[in-house]
Backbone as a ProteinNet text record, in pm:
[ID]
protein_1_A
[PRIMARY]
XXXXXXXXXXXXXXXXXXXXXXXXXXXXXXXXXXXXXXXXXXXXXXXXXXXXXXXXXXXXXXXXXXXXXXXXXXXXXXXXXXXXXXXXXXXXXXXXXXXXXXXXXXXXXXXXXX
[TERTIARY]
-663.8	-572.3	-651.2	-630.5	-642	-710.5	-778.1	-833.7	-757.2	-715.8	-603	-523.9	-420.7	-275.6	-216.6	-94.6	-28.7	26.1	66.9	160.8	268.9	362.6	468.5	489.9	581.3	603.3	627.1	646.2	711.1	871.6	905.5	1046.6	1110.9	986.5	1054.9	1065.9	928.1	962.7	1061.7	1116.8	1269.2	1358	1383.8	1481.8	1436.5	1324.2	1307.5	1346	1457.8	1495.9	1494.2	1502.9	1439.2	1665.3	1652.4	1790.4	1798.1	1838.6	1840.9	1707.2	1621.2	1475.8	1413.7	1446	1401.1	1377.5	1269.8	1269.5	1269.8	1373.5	1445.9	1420.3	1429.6	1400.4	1527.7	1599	1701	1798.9	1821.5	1927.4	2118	2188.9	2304.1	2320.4	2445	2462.5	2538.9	2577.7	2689.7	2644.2	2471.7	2408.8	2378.7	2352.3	2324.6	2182.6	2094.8	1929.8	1936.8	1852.7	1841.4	1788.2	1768.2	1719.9	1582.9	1512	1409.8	1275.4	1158.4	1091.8	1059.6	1025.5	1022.4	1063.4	1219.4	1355.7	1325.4	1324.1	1303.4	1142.3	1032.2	943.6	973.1	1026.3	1078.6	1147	1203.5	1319.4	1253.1	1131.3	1053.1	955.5	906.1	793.3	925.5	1036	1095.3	1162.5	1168	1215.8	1091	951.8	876.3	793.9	783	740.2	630.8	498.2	404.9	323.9	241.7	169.9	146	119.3	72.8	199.1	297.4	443.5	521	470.7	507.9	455.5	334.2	231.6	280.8	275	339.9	482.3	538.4	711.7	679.9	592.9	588.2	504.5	427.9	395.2	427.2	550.8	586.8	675.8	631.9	656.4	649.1	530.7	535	390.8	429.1	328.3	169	171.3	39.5	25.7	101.8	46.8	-47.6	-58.3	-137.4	-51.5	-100.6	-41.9	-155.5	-94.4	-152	-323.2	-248.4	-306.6	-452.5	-430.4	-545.2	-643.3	-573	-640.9	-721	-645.4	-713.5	-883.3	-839	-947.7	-1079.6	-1046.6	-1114.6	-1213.8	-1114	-1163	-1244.8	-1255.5	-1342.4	-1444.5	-1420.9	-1585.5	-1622.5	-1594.8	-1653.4	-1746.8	-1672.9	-1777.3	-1888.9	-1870.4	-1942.8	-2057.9	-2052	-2118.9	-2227.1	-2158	-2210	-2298	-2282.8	-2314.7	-2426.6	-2379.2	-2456.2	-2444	-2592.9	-2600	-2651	-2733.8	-2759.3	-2854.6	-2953.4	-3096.5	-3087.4	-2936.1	-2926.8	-2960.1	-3037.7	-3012.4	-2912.7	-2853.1	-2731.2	-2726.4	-2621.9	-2566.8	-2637.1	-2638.1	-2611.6	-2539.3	-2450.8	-2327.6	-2204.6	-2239	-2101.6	-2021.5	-2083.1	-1978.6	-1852.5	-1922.2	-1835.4	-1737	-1799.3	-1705	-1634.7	-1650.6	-1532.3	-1434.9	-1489.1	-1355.4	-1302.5	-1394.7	-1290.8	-1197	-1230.7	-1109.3	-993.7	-1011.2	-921.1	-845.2	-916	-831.1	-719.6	-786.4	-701.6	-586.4	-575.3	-496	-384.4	-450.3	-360.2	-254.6	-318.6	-239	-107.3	-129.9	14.5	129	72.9	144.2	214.7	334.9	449.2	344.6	400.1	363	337.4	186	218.1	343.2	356.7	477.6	417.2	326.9	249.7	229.5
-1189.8	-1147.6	-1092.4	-1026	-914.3	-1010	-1024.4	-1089.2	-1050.7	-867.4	-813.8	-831.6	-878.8	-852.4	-799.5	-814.2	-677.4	-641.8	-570.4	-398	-463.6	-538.5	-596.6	-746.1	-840.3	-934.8	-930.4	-1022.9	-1096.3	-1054	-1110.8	-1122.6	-944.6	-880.7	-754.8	-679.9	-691.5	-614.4	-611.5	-753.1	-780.5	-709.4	-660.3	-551.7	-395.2	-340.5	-219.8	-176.8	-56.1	-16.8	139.3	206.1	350	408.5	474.6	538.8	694.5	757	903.3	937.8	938.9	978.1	920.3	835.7	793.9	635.5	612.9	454.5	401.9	338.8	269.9	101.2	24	-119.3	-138.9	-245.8	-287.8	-191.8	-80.9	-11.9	9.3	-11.3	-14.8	83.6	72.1	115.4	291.4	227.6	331.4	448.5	397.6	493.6	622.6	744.1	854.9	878.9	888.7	895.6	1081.5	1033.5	1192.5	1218.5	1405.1	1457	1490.9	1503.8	1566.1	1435	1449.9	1357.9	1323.9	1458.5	1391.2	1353.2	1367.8	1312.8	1155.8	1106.8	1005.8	921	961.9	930.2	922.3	1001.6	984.7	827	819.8	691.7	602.5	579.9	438.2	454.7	529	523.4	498.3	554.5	551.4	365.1	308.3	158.8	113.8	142.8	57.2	-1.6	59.8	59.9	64.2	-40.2	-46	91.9	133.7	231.4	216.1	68.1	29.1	-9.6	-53.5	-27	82.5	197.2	277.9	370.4	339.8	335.8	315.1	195	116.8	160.1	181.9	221.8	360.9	447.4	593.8	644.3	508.7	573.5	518.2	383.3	326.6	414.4	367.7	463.8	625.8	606.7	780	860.1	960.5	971.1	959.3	1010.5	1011	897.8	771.4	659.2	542.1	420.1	365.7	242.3	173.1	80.3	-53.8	-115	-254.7	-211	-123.2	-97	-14.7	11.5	134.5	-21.2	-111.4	-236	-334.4	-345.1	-406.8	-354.9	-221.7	-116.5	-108	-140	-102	-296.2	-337.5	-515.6	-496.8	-453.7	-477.3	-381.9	-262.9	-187.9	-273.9	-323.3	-383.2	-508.4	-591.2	-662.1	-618.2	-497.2	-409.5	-392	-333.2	-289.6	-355.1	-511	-648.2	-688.9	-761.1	-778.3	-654	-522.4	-482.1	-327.1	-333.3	-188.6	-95.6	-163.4	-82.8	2.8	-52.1	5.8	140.7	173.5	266.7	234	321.8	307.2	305.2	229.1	195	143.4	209.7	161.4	13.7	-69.6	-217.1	-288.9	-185.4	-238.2	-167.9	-113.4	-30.3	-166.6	-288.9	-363.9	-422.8	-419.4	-486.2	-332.7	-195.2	-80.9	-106.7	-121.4	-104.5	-272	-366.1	-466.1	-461.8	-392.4	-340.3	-224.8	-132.3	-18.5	-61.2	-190	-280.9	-361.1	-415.8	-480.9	-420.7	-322.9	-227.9	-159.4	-127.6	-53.1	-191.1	-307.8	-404.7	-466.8	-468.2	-433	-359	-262.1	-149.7	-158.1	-258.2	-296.8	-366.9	-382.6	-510.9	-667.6	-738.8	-860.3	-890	-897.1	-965.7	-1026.2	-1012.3	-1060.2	-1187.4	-1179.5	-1290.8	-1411.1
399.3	295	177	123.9	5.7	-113.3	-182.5	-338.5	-420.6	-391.7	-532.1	-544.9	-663.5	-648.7	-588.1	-459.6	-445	-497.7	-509.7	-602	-602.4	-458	-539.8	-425.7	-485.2	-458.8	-293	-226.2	-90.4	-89	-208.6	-267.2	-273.5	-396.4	-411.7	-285.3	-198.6	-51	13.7	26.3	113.7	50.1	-108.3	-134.8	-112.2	-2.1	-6.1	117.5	76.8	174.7	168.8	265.6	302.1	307.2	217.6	208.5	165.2	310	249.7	267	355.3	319.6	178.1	103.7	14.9	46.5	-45.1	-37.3	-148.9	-155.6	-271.9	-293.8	-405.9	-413.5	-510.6	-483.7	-566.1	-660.4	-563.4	-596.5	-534.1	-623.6	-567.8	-428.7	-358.1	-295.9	-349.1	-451.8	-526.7	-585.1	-628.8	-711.6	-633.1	-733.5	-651.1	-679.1	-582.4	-597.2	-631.4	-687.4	-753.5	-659.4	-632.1	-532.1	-567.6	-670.2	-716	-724.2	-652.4	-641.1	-841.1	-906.4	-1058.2	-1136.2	-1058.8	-1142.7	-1133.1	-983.1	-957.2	-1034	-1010.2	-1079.6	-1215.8	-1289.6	-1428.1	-1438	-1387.9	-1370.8	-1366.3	-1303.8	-1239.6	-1363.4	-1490.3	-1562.2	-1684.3	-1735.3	-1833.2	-1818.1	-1689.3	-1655.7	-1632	-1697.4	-1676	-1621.2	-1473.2	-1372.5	-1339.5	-1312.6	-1314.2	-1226.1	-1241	-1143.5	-994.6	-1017.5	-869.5	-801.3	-835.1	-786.5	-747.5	-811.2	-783.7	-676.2	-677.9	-562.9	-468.5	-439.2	-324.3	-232	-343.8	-302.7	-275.2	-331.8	-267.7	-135.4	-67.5	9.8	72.4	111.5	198.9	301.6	427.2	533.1	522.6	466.1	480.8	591.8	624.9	749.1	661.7	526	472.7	401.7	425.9	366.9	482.2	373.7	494.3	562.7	673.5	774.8	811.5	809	871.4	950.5	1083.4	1155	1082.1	946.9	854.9	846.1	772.5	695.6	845.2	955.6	1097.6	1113.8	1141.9	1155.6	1070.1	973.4	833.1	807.9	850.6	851.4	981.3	1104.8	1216.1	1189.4	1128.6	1063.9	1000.6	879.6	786.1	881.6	952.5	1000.2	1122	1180.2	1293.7	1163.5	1080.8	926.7	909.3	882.2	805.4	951.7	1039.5	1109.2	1250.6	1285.8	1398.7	1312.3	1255.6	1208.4	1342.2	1456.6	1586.7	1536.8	1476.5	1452.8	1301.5	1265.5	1216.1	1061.8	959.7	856.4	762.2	716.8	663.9	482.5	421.2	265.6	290.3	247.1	234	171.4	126.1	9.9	92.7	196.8	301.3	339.4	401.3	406.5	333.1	230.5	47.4	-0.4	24.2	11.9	126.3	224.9	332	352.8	269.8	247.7	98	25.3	-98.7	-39.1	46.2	24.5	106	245.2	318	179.6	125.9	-14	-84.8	-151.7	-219.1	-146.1	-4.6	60.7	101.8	146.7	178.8	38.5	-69.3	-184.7	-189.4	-124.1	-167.1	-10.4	68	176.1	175.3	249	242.6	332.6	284.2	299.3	507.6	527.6	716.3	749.8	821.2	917.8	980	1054.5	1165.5	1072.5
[MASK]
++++++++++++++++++++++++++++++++++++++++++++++++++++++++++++++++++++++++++++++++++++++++++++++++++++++++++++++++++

């Protein structure tokens, strides 16, 4: 599990839901999502909206965001890294960059399931 904060709660995840091609968190059913991605960004910085929340909620499920499966991957380099460099000359700080950038990415992810 991650050292960083994530971006948003256990709790707030269970209210995010993908409506309209949009992905929305604790919004009525009634409301009308604006169509304009800066309309919408406007809305989430004028209510306050932390950066890294907003983060989070914008790249959830999107083909250019990241997945579990990014942070798995990124955790078995890191220890291939740490452990079997295979004669090659290597960073020596590549292991600690590649479980900081697993950190940071598992951050803006909804909470494991398992």
């Amino acid at each position: 599990m991650s050292t960083i904060e994530p971006a948003l709660t256990a709790e707030e995840w269970a209210k995010v839901e993908v409506r309209d091609g949009q992905t929305v968190m604790g919004v009525p059913d009634d409301y009308e999502l604006p169509e304009e991605v800066n309309e919408a960004f406007e809305i989430l910085v004028a209510h306050g909206v932390e950066a890294r929340r907003i983060a989070a909620l914008c790249l959830h499920e999107q083909p250019f965001g990241f997945t579990r499966e990014d942070v798995t991957t990124l955790r078995q380099a890191e220890v291939v890294e740490f452990f079997d460099a295979g004669g090659i000359d290597i960073d020596p700080d590549a292991a600690l960059t590649l479980k900081s950038l697993a950190d940071r990415i598992e951050a803006l992810l909804p909470p494991d399931d398992d």
